[in-house]
C-alpha positions, 0 to 999 in steps of 0.5 A: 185452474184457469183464470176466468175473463172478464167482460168489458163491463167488469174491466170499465168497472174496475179501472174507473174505480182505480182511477175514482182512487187515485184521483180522490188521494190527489183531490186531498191536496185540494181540500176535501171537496166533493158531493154524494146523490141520492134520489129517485130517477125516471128512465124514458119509455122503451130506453132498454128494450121494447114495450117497456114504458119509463121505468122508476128506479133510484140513483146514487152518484159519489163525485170527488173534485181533482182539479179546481172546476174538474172531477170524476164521478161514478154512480149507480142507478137500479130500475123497474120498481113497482114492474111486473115480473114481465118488465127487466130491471135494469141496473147501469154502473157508470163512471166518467169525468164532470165539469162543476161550476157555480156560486151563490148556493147554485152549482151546475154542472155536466158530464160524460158518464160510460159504463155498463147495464143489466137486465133481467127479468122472470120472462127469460130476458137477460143481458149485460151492454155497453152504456153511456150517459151526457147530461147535466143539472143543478144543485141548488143549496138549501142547508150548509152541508145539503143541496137538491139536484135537477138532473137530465140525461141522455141514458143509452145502451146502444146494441140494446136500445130501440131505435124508437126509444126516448133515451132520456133520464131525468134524477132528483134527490138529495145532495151532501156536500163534503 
């Protein structure tokens, strides 16, 4: 039985978790220090295919620290809740290293997300691209343990996006800190 291919997403995918692994074990010497999102996000209008207008969706992001400022983040986010069947939903998966500063309660911070994105719907579109994302926010600290985050990104898939697309995403949500 051969053995089957895996695209370039899947291969991203799989060696970004090995390397959120190692890294999580060698952050341990650190001290358990890391953060995990969830919210709602908003894509910008035609960002994937055309006509499609922003699309809602929700964002959970795991981010472990390996060095003092430096660390490594993987998230997921899935749009076009409360679409028509005409609208694809989309779903990226990216992973990527992220600069962490603050202090007070506030933390800001920035990163360099690459991945992939999927999207389907009941009209016949259906596809798999390559995608990044650049961005930042803050967290702001409103408990011991729980902070809100301000996100922005530059969201693309670029042998999907439209030219004319706003390739922007912007994430709110709650932030547990361990």
């Amino acid at each position: 039985m051969p053995i089957p291919r895996l695209s370039f997403p899947a291969c991203l995918c799989i060696l970004s978790a090995v390397l959120l692994i190692a890294c999580a074990s060698q952050a341990r010497a650190l001290g358990p220090k890391g953060d995990v999102f969830l919210g709602y996000s908003r894509t910008g209008s035609d960002i994937f295919y055309p006509n499609t207008g922003g699309l809602n969706g929700w964002e959970g992001a795991l981010h472990v620290r390996t060095m003092p400022f430096l660390g490594v983040e993987g998230g997921v986010a899935h749009y076009g809740l409360g679409a028509d069947s005409s609208v694809p939903r989309t779903t990226t998966y990216l992973f990527g290293p992220r600069a962490t500063v603050g202090t007070l309660g506030i933390k800001l911070f920035a990163h360099g997300l690459i991945g992939g994105e999927h999207s389907a719907n009941d009209a016949g579109i259906s596809g798999n691209a390559f995608a990044y994302a650049v961005g930042g926010g803050l967290d702001l600290r409103f408990a011991p343990f729980f902070s809100w985050r301000f996100a922005g990104d530059r969201l693309s898939a670029p042998s999907q996006s439209p030219g004319f697309g706003t390739q922007a995403r912007f994430s709110t949500g709650i932030v547990f800190r361990f």
